[in-house]
C-alpha positions as a Markdown table, in Angstrom:
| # | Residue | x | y | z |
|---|---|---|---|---|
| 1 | Unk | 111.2 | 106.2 | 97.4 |
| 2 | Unk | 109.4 | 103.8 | 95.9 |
| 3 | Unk | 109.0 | 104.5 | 91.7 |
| 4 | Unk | 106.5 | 102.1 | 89.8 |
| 5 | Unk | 105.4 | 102.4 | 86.0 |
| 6 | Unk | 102.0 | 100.7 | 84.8 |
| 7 | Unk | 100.1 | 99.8 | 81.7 |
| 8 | Unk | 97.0 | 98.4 | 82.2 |
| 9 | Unk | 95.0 | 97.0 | 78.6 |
| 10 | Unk | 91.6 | 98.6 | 77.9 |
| 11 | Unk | 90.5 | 94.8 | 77.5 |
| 12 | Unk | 92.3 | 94.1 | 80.8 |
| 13 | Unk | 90.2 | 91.3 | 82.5 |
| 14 | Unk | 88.7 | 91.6 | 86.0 |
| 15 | Unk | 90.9 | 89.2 | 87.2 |
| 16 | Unk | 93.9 | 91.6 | 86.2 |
| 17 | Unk | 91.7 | 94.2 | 87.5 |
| 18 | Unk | 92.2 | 92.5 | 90.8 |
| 19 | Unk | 95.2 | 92.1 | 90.7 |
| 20 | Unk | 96.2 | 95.6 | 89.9 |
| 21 | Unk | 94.3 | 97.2 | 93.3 |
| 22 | Unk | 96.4 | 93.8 | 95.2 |
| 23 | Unk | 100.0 | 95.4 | 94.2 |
| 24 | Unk | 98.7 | 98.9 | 94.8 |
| 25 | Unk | 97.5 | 97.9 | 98.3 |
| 26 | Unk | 100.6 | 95.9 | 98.9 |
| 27 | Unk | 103.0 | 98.0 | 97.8 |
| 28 | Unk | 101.4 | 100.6 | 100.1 |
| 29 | Unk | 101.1 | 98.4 | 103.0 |
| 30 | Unk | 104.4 | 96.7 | 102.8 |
| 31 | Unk | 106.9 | 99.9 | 101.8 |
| 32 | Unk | 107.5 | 102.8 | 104.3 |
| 33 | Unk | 108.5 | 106.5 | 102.7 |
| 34 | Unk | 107.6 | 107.9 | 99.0 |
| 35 | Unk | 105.5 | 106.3 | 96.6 |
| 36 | Unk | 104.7 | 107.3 | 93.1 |
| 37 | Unk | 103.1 | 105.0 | 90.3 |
| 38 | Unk | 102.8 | 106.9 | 86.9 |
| 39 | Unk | 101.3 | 105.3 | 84.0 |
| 40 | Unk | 98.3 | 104.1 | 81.7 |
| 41 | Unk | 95.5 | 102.8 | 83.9 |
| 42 | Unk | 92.9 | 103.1 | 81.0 |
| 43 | Unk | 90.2 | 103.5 | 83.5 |
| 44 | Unk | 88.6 | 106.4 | 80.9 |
| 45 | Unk | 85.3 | 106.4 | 82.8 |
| 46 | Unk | 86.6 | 108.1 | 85.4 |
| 47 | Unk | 85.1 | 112.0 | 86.6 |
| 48 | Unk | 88.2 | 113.5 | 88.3 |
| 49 | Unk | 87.0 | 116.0 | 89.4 |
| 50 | Unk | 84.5 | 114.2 | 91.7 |
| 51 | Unk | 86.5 | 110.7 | 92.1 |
| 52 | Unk | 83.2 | 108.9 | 90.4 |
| 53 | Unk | 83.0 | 106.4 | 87.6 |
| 54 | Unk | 81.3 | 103.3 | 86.7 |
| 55 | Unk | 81.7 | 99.6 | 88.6 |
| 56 | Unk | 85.5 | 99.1 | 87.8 |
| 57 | Unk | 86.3 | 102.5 | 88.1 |
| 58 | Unk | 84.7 | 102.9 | 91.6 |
| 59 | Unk | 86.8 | 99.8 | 92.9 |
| 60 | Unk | 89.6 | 101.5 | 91.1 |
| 61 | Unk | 88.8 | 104.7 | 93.2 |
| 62 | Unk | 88.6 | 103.1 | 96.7 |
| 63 | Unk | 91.8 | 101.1 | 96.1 |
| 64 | Unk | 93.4 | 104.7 | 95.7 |
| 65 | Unk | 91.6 | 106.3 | 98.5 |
| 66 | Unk | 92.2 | 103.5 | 101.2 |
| 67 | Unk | 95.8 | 103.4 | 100.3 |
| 68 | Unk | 96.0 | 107.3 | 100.5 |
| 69 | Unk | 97.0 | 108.5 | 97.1 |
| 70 | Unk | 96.5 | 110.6 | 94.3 |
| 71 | Unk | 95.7 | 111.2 | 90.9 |
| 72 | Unk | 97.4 | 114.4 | 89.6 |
| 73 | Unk | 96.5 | 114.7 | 85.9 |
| 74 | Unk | 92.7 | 114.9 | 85.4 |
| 75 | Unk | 92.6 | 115.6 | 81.9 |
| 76 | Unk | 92.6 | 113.3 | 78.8 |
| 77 | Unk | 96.8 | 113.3 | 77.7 |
């Protein structure tokens, strides 16, 4: 299983941005089995409930859907 822990700034620059949906797509790609990544993506545009946001968020959104995975808490924590 592969276990990764992630803190992205709210003033987190597109470049980083980029970056961020690069790992998430590689370490998808590249790593057979389990994969969980918890943490603070500060993406707080983002309707759960109907995986819609803003610009960022959207390209947030696909980079989760292409790579098949989840968001399981849908509520501000």
């Amino acid at each position: 299983m592969i276990a990764g822990n992630v803190y992205c700034s709210p003033n987190s620059s597109c470049d980083n941005d980029l970056k961020l949906r690069d790992i998430i797509s590689y370490i998808y790609n590249k790593f057979r089995g389990h994969k969980q990544i918890d943490g603070d993506f500060n993406y707080g545009n983002i309707d759960w409930k109907s995986w819609a946001g803003g610009n960022d968020e959207t390209k947030f959104l696909s980079c989760l859907r292409n790579n098949f995975l989840l968001q399981h808490v849908t509520e501000t924590t």
